[in-house]
MIDOSE-1310 file (N, C-alpha, C; in nm, 2 decimals, decimal comma, always signed):
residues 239
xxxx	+0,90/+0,88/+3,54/+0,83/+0,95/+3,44/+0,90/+0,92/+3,30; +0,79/+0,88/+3,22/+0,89/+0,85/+3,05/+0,93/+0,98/+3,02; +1,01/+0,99/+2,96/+1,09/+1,02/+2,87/+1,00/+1,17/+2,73; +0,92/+1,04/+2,66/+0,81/+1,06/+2,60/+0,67/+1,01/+2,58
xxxx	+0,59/+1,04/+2,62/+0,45/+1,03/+2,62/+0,34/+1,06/+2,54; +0,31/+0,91/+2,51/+0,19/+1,03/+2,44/+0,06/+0,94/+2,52; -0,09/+1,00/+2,54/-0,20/+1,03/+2,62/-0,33/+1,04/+2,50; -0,37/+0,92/+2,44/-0,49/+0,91/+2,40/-0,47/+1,01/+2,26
xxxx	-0,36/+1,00/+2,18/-0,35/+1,08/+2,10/-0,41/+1,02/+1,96; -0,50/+1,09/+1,87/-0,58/+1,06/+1,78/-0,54/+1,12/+1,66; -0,54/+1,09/+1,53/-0,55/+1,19/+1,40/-0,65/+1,15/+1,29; -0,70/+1,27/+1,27/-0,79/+1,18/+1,11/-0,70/+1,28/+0,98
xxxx	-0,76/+1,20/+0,89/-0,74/+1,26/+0,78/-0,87/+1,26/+0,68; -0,92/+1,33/+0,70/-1,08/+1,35/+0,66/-1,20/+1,23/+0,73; -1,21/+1,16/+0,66/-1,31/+1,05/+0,77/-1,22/+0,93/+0,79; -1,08/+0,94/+0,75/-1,00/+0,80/+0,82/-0,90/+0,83/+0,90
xxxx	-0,91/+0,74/+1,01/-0,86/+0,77/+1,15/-0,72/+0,71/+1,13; -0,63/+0,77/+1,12/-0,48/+0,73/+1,10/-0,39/+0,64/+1,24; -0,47/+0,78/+1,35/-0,35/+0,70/+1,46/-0,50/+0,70/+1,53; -0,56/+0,64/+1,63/-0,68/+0,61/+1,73/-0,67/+0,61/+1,83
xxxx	-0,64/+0,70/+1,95/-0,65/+0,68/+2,11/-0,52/+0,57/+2,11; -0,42/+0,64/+2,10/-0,26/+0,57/+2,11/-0,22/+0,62/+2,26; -0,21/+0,55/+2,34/-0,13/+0,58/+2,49/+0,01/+0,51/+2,45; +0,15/+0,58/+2,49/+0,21/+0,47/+2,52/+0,36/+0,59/+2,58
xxxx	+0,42/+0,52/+2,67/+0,55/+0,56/+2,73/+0,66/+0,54/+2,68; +0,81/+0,58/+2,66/+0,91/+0,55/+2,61/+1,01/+0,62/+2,74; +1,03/+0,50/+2,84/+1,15/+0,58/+2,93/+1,27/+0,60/+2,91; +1,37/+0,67/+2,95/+1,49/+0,72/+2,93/+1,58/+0,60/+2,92
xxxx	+1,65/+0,62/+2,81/+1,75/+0,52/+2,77/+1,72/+0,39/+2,73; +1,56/+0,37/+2,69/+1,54/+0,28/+2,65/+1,58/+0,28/+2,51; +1,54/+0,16/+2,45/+1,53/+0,14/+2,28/+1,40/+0,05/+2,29; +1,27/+0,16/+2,21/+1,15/+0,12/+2,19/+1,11/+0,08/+2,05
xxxx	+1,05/-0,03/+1,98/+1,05/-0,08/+1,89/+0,86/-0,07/+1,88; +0,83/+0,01/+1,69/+0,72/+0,05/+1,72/+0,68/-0,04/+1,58; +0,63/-0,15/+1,61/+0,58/-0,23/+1,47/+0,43/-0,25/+1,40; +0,40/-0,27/+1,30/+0,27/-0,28/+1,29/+0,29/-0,33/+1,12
xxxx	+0,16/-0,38/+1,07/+0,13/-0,40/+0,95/+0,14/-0,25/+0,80; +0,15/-0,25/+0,70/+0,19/-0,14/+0,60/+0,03/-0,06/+0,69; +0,00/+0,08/+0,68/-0,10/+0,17/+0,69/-0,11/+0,17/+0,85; -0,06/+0,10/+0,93/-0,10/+0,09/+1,03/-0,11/+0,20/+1,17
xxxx	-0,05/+0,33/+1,08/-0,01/+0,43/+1,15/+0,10/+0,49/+1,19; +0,23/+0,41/+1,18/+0,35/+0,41/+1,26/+0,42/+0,59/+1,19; +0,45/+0,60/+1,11/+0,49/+0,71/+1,07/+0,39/+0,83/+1,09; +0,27/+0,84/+1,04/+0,19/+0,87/+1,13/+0,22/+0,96/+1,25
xxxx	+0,26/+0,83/+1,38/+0,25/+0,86/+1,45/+0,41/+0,94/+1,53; +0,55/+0,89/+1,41/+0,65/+1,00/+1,43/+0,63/+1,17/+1,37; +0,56/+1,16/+1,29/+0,52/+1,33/+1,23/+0,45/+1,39/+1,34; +0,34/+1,33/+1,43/+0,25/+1,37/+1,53/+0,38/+1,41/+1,63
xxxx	+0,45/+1,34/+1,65/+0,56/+1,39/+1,77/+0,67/+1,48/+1,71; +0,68/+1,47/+1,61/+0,78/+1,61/+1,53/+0,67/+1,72/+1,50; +0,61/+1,70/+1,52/+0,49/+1,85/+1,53/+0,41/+1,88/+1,37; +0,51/+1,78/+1,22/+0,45/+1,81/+1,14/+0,32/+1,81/+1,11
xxxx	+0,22/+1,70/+1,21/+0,09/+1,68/+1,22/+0,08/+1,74/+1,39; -0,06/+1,80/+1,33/-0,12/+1,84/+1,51/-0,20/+1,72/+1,54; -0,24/+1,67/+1,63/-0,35/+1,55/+1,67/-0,48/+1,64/+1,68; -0,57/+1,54/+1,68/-0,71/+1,64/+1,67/-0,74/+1,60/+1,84
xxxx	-0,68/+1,49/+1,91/-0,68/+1,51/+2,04/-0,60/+1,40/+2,12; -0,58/+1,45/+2,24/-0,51/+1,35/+2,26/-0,38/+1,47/+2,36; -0,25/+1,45/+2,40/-0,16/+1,53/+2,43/-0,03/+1,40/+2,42; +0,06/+1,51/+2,41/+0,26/+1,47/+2,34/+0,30/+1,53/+2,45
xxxx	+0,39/+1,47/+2,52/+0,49/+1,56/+2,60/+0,62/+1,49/+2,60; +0,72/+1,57/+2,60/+0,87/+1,48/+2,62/+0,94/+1,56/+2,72; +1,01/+1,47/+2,82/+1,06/+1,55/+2,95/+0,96/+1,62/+3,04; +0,81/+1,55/+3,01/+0,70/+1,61/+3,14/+0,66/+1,77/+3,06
xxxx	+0,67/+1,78/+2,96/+0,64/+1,89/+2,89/+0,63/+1,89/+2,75; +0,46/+1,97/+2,78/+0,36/+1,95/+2,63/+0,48/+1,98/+2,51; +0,47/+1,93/+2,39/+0,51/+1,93/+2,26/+0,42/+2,01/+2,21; +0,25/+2,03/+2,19/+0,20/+2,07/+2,11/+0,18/+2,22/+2,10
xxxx	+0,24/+2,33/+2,22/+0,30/+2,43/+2,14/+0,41/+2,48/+2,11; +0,54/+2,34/+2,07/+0,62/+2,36/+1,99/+0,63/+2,36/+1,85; +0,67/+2,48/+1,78/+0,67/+2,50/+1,66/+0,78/+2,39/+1,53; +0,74/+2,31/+1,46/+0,81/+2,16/+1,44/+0,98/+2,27/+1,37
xxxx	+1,01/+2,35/+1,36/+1,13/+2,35/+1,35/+1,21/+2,42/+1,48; +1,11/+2,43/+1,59/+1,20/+2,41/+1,71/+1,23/+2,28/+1,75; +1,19/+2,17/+1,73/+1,19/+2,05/+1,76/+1,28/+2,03/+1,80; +1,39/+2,03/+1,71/+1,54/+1,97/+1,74/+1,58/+2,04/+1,85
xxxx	+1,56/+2,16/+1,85/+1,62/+2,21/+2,01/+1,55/+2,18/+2,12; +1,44/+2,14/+2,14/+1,41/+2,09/+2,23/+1,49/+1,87/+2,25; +1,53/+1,85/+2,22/+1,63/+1,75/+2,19/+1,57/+1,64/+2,13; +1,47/+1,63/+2,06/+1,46/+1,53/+1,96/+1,46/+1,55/+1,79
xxxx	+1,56/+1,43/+1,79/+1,62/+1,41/+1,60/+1,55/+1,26/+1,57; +1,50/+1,28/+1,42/+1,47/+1,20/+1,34/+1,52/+1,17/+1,20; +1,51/+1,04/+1,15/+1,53/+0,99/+1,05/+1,46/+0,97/+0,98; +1,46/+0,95/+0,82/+1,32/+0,94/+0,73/+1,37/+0,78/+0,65
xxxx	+1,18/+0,74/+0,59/+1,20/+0,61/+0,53/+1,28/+0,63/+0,44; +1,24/+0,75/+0,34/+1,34/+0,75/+0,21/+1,45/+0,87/+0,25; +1,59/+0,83/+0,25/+1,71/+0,89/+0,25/+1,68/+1,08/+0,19; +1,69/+1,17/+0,29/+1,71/+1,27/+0,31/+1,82/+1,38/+0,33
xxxx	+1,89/+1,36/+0,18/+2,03/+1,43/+0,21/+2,07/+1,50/+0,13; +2,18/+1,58/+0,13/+2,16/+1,72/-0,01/+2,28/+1,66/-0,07; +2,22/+1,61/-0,16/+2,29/+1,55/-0,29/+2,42/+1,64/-0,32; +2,41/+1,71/-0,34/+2,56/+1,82/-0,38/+2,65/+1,86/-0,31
xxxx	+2,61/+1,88/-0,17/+2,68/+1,90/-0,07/+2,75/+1,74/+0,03; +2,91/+1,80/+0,06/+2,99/+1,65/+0,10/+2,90/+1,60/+0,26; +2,99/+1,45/+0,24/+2,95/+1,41/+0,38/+2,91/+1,49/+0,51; +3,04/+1,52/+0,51/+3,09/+1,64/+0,62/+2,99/+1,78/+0,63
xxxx	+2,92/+1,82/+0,49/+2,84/+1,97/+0,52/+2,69/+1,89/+0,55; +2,68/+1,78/+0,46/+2,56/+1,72/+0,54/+2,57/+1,73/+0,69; +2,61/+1,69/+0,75/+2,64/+1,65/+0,93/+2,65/+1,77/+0,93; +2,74/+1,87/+0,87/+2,72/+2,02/+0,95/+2,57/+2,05/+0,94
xxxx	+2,51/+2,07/+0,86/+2,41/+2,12/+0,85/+2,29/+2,04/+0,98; +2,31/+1,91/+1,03/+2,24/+1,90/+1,12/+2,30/+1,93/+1,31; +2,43/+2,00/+1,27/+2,46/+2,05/+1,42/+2,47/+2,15/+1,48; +2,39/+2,25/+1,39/+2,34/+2,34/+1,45/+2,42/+2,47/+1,52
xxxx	+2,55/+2,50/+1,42/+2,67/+2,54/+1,51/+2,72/+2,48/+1,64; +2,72/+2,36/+1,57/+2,82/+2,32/+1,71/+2,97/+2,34/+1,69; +3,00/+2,29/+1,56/+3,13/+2,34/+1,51/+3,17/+2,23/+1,44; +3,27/+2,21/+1,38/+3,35/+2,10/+1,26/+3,37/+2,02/+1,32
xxxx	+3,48/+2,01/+1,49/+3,52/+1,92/+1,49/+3,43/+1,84/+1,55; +3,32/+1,83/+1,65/+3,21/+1,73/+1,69/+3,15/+1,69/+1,59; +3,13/+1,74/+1,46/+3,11/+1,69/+1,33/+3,20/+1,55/+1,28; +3,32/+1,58/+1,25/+3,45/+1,53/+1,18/+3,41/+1,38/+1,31
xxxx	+3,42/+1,40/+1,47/+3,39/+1,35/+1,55/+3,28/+1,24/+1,55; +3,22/+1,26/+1,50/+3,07/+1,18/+1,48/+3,10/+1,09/+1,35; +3,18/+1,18/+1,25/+3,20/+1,05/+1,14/+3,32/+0,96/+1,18; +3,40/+1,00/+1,23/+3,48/+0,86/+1,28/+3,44/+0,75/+1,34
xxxx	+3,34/+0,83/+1,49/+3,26/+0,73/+1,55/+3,15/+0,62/+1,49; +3,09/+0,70/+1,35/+2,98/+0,61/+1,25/+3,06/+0,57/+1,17; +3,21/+0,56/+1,15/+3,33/+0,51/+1,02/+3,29/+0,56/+0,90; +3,25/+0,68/+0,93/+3,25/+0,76/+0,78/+3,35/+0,88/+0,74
xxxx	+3,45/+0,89/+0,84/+3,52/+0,96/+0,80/+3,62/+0,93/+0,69; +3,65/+0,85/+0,61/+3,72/+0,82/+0,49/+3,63/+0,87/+0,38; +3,47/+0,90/+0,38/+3,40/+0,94/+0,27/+3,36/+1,12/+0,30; +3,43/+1,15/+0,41/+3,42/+1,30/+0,42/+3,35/+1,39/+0,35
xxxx	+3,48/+1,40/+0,23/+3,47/+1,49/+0,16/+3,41/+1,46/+0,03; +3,32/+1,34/+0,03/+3,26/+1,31/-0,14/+3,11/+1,36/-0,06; +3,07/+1,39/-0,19/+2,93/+1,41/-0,19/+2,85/+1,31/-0,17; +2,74/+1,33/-0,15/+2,66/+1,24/-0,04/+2,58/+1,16/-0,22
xxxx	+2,55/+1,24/-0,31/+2,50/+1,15/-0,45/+2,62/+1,05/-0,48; +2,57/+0,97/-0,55/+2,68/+0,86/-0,56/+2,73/+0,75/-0,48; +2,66/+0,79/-0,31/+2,73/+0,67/-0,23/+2,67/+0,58/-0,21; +2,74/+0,47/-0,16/+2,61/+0,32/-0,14/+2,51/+0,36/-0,01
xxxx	+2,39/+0,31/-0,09/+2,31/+0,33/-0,01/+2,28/+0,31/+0,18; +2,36/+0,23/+0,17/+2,41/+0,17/+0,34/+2,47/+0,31/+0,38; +2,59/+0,39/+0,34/+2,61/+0,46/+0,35/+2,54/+0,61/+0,36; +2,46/+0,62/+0,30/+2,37/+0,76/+0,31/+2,29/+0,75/+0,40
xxxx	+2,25/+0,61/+0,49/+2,17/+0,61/+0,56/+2,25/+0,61/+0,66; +2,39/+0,60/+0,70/+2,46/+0,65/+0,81/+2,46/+0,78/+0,83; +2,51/+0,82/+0,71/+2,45/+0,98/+0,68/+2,36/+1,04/+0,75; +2,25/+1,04/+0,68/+2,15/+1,03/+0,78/+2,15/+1,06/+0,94
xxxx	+2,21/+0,93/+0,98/+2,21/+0,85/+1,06/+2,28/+0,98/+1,19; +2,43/+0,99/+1,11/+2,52/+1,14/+1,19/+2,47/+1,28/+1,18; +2,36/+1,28/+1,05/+2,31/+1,38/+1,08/+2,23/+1,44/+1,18; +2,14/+1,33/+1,26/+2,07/+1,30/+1,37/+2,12/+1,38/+1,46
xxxx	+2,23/+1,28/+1,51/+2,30/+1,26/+1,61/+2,36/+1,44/+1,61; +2,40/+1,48/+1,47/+2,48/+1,61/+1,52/+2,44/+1,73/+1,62; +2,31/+1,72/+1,61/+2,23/+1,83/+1,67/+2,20/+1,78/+1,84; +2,23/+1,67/+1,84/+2,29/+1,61/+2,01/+2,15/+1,59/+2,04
xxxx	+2,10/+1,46/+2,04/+1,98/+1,45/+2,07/+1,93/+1,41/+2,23; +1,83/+1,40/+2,27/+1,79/+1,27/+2,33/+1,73/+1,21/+2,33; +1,66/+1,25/+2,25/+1,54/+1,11/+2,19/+1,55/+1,10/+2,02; +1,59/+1,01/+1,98/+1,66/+0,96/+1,84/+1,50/+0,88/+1,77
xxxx	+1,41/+0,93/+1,68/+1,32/+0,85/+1,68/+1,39/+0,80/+1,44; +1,38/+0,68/+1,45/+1,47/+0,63/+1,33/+1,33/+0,53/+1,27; +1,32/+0,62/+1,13/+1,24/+0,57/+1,09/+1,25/+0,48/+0,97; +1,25/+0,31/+1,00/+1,27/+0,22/+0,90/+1,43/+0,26/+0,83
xxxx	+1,50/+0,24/+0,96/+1,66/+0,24/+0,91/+1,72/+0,14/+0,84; +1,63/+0,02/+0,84/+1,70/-0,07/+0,75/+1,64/-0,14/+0,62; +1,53/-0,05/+0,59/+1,46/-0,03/+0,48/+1,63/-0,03/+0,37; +1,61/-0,16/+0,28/+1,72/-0,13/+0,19/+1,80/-0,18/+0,19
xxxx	+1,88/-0,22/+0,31/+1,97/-0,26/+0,36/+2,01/-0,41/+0,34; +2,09/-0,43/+0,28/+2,18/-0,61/+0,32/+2,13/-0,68/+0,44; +2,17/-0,83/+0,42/+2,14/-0,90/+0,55/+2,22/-0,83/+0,66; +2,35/-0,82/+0,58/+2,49/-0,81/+0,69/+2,48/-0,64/+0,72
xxxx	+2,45/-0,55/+0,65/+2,40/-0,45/+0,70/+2,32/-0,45/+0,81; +2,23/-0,48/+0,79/+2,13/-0,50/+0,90/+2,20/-0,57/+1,02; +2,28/-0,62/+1,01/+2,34/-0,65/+1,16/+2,40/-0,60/+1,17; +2,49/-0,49/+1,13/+2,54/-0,43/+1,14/+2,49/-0,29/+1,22
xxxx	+2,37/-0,28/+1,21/+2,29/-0,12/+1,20/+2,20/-0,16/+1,33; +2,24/-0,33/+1,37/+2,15/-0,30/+1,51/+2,25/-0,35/+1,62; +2,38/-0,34/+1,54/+2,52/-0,32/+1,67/+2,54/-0,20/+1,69; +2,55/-0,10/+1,58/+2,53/+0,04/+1,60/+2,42/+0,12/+1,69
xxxx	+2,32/+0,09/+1,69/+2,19/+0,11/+1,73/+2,23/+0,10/+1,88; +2,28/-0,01/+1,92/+2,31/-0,03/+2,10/+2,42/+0,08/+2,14; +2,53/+0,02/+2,01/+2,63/+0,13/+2,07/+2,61/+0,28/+2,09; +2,53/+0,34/+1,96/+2,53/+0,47/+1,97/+2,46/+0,52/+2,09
xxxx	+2,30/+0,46/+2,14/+2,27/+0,45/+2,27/+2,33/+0,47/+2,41; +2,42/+0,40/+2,43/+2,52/+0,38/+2,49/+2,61/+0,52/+2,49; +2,66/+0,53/+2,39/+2,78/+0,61/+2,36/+2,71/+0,80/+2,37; +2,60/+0,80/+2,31/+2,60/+0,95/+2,28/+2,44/+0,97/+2,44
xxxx	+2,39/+0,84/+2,54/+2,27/+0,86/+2,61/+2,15/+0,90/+2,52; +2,15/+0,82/+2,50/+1,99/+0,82/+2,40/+1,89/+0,71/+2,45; +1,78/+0,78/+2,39/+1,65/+0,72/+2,38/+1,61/+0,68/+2,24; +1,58/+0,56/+2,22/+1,56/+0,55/+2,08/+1,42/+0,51/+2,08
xxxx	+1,31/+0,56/+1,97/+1,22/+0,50/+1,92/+1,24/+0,46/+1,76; +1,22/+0,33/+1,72/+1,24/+0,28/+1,64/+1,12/+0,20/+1,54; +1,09/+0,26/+1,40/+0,98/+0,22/+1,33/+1,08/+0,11/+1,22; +1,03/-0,02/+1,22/+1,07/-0,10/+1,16/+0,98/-0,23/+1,11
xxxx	+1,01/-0,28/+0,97/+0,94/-0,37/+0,90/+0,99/-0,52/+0,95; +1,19/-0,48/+1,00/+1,23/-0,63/+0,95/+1,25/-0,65/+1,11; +1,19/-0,74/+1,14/+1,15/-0,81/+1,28/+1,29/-0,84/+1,36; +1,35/-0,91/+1,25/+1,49/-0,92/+1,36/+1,52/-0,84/+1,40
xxxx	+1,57/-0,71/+1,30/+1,62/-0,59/+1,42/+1,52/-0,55/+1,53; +1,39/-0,54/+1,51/+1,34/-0,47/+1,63/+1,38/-0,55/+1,74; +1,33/-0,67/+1,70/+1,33/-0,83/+1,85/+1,45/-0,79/+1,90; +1,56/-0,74/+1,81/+1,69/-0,80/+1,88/+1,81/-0,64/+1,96
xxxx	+1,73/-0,56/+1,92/+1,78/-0,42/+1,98/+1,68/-0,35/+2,10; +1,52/-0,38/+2,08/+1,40/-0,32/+2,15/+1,43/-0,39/+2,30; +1,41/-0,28/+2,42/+1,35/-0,32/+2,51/+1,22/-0,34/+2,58; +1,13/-0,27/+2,48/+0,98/-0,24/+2,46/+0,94/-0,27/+2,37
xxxx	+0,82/-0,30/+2,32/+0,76/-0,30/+2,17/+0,58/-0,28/+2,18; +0,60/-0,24/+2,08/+0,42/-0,17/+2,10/+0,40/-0,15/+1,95; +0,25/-0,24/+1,93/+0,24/-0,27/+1,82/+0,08/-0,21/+1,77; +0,10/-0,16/+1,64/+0,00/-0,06/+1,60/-0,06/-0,15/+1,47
xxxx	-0,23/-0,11/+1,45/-0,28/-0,21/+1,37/-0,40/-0,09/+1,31; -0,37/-0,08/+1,22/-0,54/+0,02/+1,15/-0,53/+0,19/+1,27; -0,40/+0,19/+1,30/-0,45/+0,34/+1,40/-0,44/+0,29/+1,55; -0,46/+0,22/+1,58/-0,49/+0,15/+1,71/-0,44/+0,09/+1,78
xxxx	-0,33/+0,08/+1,91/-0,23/+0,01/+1,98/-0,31/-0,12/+2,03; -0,24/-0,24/+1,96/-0,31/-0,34/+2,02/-0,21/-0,47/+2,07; -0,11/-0,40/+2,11/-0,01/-0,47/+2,22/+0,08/-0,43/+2,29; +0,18/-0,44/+2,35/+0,29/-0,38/+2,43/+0,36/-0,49/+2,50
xxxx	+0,46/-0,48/+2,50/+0,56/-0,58/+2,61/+0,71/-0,60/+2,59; +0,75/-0,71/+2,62/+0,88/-0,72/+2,58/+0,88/-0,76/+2,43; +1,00/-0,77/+2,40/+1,00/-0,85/+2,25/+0,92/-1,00/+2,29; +0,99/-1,11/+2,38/+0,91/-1,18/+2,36/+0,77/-1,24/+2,41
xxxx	+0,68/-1,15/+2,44/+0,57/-1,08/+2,46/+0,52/-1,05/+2,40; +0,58/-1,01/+2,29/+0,47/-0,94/+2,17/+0,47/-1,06/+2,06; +0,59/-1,09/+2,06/+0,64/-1,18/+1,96/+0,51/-1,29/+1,96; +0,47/-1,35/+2,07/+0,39/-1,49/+2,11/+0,19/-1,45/+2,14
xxxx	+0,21/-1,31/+2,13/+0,06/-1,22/+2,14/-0,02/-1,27/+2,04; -0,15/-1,35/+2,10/-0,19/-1,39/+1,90/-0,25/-1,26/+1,86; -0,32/-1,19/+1,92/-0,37/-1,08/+1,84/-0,26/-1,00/+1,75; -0,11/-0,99/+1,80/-0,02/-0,98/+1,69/-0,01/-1,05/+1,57
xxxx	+0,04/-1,18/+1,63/+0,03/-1,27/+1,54/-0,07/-1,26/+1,40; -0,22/-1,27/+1,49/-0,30/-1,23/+1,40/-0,30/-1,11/+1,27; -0,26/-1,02/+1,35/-0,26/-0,88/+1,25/-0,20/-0,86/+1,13; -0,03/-0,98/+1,19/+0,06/-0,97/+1,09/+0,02/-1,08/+0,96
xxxx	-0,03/-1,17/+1,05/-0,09/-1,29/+0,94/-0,18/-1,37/+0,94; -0,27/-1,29/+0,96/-0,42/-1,28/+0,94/-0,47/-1,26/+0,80; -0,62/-1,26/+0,75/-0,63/-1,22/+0,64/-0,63/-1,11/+0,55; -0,61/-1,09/+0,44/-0,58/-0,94/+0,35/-0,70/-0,86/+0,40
xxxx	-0,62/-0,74/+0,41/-0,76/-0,64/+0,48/-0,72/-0,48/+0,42; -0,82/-0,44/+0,35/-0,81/-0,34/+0,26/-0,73/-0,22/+0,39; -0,62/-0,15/+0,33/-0,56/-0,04/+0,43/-0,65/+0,11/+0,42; -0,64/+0,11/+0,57/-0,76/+0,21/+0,67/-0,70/+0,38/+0,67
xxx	-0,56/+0,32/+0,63/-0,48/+0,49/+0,71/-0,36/+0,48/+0,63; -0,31/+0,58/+0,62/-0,10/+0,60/+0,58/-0,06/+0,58/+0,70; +0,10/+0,49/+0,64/+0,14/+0,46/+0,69/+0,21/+0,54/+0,77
């Protein structure tokens, strides 16, 4: 049984169909790579699973159990954390109270804990305004993780990012997997990371899932192919 599921799930937003009869599975311990063209749905379709959007039909379940009557700030306690495109962090408050603030009373030291294991414990105690941007998205990144997840859904984490960052953030990606048992779903623009961390990929076009397989599977798909470089086609939905 996956992990997380979703079952023909739909959204409009007045007469434009955002996500369209999306089936797809994410089993446990994988790392699922969810790509598509700008509008194509993909964020979209992480708000539909954090509950901030209801589907107009369709059903979400994670762990064999409906999501849609969980209230989206129970979410995290039911064990899934997310990450945003644009950096989400309280400027005034340090490293350290950021990450508290996403652990939910667990306590300081699993905190302190998590920034050594992400190499942010030397920026502790500075405030999260002012730091390089690679860095706020680690941030981020521990703030996830604090609340102990099991399904990590990371949205365009390398939005921003250096070349060498970016390789960096998809050696992390395995390890953290690895290290804390995670499930990762992953929305991403820059191909290498997905190809090179995904054990799945499932590719979204105007709302509409119109591939699935391995990386190199999808990679060689012409209807991918097509989508990504095909001709300019006015955008149907948010991204």
């Amino acid at each position: 049984m996956a992990l997380l599921s979703l079952e023909h799930v739909t959204r409009r937003f007045g007469g434009v169909i955002a996500v369209d009869d999306v089936s797809l599975g994410v089993e446990s311990g994988q790392i699922a790579g969810l790509i598509g063209p700008n509008g194509a749905g993909k964020t979209t379709l992480f708000n539909l699973i954090t509950r901030l959007y209801r589907p107009d039909s369709g059903e979400i379940a994670f762990d064999g159990k409906s999501l849609l009557g969980t209230p989206p700030h129970r979410i995290v306690r039911r064990g899934i954390a997310r990450t945003f495109q644009n950096v989400e962090l309280f400027p005034t408050m340090t490293v350290l109270e950021n990450v508290l603030v996403g652990s939910h009373a667990r306590g300081e030291r699993p905190a302190r804990d998590l920034l050594a294991e992400l190499g942010l414990a030397p920026v502790a105690q500075r405030r999260a305004a002012g730091l390089p941007f690679g860095t706020m998205k680690r941030v981020e990144l521990a703030r996830a993780l604090a609340s102990g997840p099991r399904l990590l859904l990371l949205d365009e984490p390398a939005g921003g990012l250096s070349h060498e960052e970016v390789e960096e953030l998809g050696m992390l990606i395995r390890r953290i997997r690895s290290s804390f048992d995670l499930t990762v779903l992953l929305v991403e623009h820059h191909m290498n990371l997905v190809m090179g961390v995904a054990d799945r990929v499932y590719v979204l076009d105007f709302g509409r899932k119109i591939a699935e397989g391995s990386p190199a599977e999808v990679q060689g798909d012409p209807v991918v192919i097509e989508a990504y470089l095909g001709s300019e086609q006015p955008q149907h939905a948010p991204a």
